[in-house]
Every structure is written in structure tokens, then in C-alpha cells.
C-alpha positions in Angstrom: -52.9 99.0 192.8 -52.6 100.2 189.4 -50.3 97.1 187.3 -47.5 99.2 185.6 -46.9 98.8 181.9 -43.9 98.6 179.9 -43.0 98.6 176.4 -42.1 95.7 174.5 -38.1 96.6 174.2 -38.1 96.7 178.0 -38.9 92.5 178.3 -37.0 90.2 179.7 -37.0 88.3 176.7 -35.8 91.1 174.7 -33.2 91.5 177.5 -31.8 87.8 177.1 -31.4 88.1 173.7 -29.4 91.5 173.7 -27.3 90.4 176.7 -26.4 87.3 174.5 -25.7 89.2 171.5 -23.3 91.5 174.0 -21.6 88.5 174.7 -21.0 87.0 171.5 -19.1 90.6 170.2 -16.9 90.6 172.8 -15.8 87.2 172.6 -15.8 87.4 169.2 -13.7 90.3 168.7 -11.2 89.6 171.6 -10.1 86.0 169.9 -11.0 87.1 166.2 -9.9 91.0 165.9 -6.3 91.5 168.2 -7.5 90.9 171.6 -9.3 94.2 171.6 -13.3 93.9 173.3 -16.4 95.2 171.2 -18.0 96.6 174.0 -16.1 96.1 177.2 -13.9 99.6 177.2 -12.7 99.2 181.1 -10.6 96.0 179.8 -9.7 98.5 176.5 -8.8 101.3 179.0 -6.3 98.7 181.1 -4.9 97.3 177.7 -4.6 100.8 176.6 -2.5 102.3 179.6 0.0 99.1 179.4 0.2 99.6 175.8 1.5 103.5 176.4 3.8 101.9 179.3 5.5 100.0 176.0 5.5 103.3 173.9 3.6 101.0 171.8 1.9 103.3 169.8 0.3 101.3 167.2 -1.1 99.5 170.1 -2.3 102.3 171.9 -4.3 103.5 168.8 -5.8 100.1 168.7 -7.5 100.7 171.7 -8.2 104.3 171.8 -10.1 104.1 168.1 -12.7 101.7 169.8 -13.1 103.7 172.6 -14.1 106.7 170.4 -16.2 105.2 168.7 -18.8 103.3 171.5 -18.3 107.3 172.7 -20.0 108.6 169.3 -22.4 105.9 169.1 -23.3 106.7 172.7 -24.2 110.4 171.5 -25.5 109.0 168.1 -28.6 106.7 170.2 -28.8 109.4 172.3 -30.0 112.2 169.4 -31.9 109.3 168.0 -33.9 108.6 170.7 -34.6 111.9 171.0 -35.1 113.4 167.9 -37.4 110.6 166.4 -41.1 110.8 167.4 -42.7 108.4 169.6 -45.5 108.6 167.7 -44.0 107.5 164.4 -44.7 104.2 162.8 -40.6 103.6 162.4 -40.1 104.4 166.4 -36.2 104.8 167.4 -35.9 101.3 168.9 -36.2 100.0 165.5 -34.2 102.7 163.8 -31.1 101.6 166.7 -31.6 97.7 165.6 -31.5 98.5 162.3 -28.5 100.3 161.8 -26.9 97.3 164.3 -28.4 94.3 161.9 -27.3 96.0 159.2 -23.4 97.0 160.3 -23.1 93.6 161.3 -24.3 91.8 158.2 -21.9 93.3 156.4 -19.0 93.3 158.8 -19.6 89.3 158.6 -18.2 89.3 155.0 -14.9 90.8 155.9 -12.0 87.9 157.2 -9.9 87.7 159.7 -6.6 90.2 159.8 -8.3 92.5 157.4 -9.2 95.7 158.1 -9.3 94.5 161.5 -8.9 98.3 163.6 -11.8 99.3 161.3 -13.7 96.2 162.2 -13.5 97.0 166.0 -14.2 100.1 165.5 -17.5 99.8 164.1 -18.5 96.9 166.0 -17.8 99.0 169.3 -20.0 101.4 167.3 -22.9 98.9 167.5 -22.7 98.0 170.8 -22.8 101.4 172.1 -25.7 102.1 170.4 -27.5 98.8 171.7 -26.1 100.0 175.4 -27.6 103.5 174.9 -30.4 102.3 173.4 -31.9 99.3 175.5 -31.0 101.0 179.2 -34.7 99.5 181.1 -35.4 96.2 182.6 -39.3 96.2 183.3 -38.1 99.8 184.8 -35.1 98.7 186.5 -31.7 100.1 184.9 -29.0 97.5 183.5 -26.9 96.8 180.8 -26.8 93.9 177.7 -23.4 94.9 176.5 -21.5 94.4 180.1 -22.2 93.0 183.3 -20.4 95.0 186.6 -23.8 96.7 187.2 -26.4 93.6 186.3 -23.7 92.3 188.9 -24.2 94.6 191.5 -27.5 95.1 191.3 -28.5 91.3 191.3 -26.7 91.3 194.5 -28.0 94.5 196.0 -31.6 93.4 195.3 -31.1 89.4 196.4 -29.7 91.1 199.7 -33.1 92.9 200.3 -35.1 89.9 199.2 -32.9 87.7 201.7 -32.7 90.0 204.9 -35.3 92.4 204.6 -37.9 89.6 202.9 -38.8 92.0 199.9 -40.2 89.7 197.4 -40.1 92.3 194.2 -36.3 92.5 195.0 -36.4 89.1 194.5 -37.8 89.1 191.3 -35.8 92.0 190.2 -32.7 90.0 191.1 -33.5 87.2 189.3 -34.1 89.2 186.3 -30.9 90.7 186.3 -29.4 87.0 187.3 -30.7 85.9 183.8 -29.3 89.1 182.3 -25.9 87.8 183.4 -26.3 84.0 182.3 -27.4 84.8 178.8 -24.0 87.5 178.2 -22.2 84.7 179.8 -23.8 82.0 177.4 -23.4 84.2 174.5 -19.3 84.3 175.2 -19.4 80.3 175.5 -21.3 80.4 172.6 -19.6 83.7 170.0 -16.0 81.7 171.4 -17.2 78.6 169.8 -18.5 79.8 166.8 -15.3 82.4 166.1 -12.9 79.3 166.8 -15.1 77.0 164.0 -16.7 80.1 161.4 -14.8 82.9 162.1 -16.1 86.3 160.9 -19.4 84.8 159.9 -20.6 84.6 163.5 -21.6 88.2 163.0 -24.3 86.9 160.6 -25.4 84.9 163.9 -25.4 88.1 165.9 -27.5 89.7 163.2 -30.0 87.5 162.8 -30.5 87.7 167.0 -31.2 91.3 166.5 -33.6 90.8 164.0 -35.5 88.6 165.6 -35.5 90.8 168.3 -36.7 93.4 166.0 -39.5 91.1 164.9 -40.5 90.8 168.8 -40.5 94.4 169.3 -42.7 95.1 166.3 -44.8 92.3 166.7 -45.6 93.6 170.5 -46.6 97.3 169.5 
């Protein structure tokens, strides 16, 4: 049997570091930016309908804008992906990373309770781009900015490893089981460092990404 191959962006280890970087924005932004979430737009969608139960309008905006947003930078990785050639030396794995280093860098400069709506905004901007971009597990789908499906999946596959003794199952369950432990370690950890350096733990988040960028290059 012929050993499938997969690209470098589709590793495990690029997967853990992601996840964790998924974490971290979320965390970050709910206790740093107005208790709005980065990537998580089901909790956005909740907050949003109780806000409009308020006819708190301001507060609906605040969660609408973010919501928009992970929308465009869906379509955005989307046309990227597609548009850029696979044979091109900048591939669009890099081009998404890129644009995500970049966004946050700068974001890291700007303190707390300024600007903060436009903050969110393009944060939620970043991580729909990373969730667009980075779909594949070692050809199983899943997610590094949220983690209902990695959920559901790890327990769908443990299932068929337990009662039906499928040992790939098994492994793809523990993949996605680490998938869940690193966004979970990267809340403990982007809660942390919001509560003790504030907007600079963006600079952390970037610097993640670009050593996940390093990994990718390095690996092509």
C-alpha cells in the first residue's frame, strides 16, 4: 500500500501551534477587548441576540462588526488560495501567515480601550483567514481557531477505535485530542499573559505564526 503524502501545513505540529495561537485570540480578546471572541462567532451570535433583547445597539454593533469581518476573511483565503499558483515560490499558505504575522504585530502596539471595535474586528479578520486557510489534519478536516468539530470528531473516531477496533481511528482521534489540548493551553496561556502584558501578547501570537511559517518553508 501506497504511504500517502501530505504537505507540510497539514502536520500535526503545525496544527498544535495554530490551535494554540486560536486559543490565545480568544482569550485574549474576550478579557482584553469587551468580552467579544476573536474567532468564536457562535458565543458572538448568543451575545449578539441578548444584546438586541436590550435594544442595546451599540452592543449589538459590537458583535455584528466581528462577525462580518471573519465572513470577508473567509472569502478573502478563499480567492487566495485559489488564485495564487501552486507552483509559485511565495505559495498561499505563506501569503495567509503573512498577512496574520503582520496584522498582529501591529495590533500589539495599540492599548487597551483604544480603538477596541476596530481591534476585534481585525483580529476576527486573522483568525478567519487562519480557519479558511489551515482546514487538513494529515487529510482529516478540523479546525485551529474553535473546537465543537475537533470535539466531535475525536469522539466519533475514539468510538470506532474502541468498539469496532479500528486502529487509524485511533490515531486520527488522538490527533484531533492534541488539537483540543493545545487551543485549550493556549486560553490558559493568552489569559495569563493579557492579565500580566496586555496588548503585547499579540507580539506572542505573532511570533507563533512565524515560526510556523519558518516550519512550512523549511519543509517544502
Amino acid at each position: 500500500m501506497n504511504k500517502k503524502i501530505y504537505t507540510s501545513h497539514d502536520s500535526v505540529k503545525i496544527g498544535l501551534i495554530l490551535s494554540t495561537v486560536g486559543g490565545m485570540l480568544d482569550a485574549h480578546t474576550f478579557l482584553f477587548r469587551d468580552g467579544v471572541f476573536a474567532n468564536t462567532q457562535t458565543g458572538n451570535l448568543v451575545f449578539l441576540a441578548l444584546s438586541l433583547l436590550d435594544f442595546n445597539l451599540g452592543k449589538t454593533l459590537q458583535f455584528v462588526f466581528p462577525m462580518v469581518a471573519f465572513a470577508v476573511g473567509s472569502a478573502l483565503a478563499e480567492f487566495i488560495k485559489k488564485f495564487l499558483p501552486n507552483s509559485s515560490s511565495l505559495k498561499w499558505v505563506h501569503i495567509i501567515l503573512l498577512i496574520e504575522i503582520l496584522l498582529l504585530f501591529i495590533l500589539g502596539f495599540v492599548p487597551k480601550n483604544c480603538y477596541n471595535n476596530f481591534v476585534i474586528i481585525l483580529i476576527s479578520f486573522v483568525c478567519s483567514l487562519q480557519a479558511n486557510g489551515f482546514k487538513s489534519l494529515k487529510g482529516s478536516p478540523y479546525a485551529t481557531t474553535m473546537c465543537t468539530g475537533n470535539l466531535r470528531s475525536a469522539s466519533t473516531n475514539l468510538a470506532n477505535f474502541i468498539f469496532a477496533k479500528d486502529k487509524q481511528s485511533g490515531i486520527i482521534s488522538l490527533r484531533y485530542i492534541i488539537i483540543i489540548l493545545s487551543f485549550f493551553a493556549g486560553a490558559l496561556i493568552g489569559s495569563l499573559l493579557t492579565r500580566t502584558i496586555g496588548e503585547y501578547t499579540l507580539w506572542i501570537c505573532s511570533s507563533l505564526l512565524l515560526a510556523a511559517f519558518f516550519l512550512i518553508s523549511s519543509n517544502e
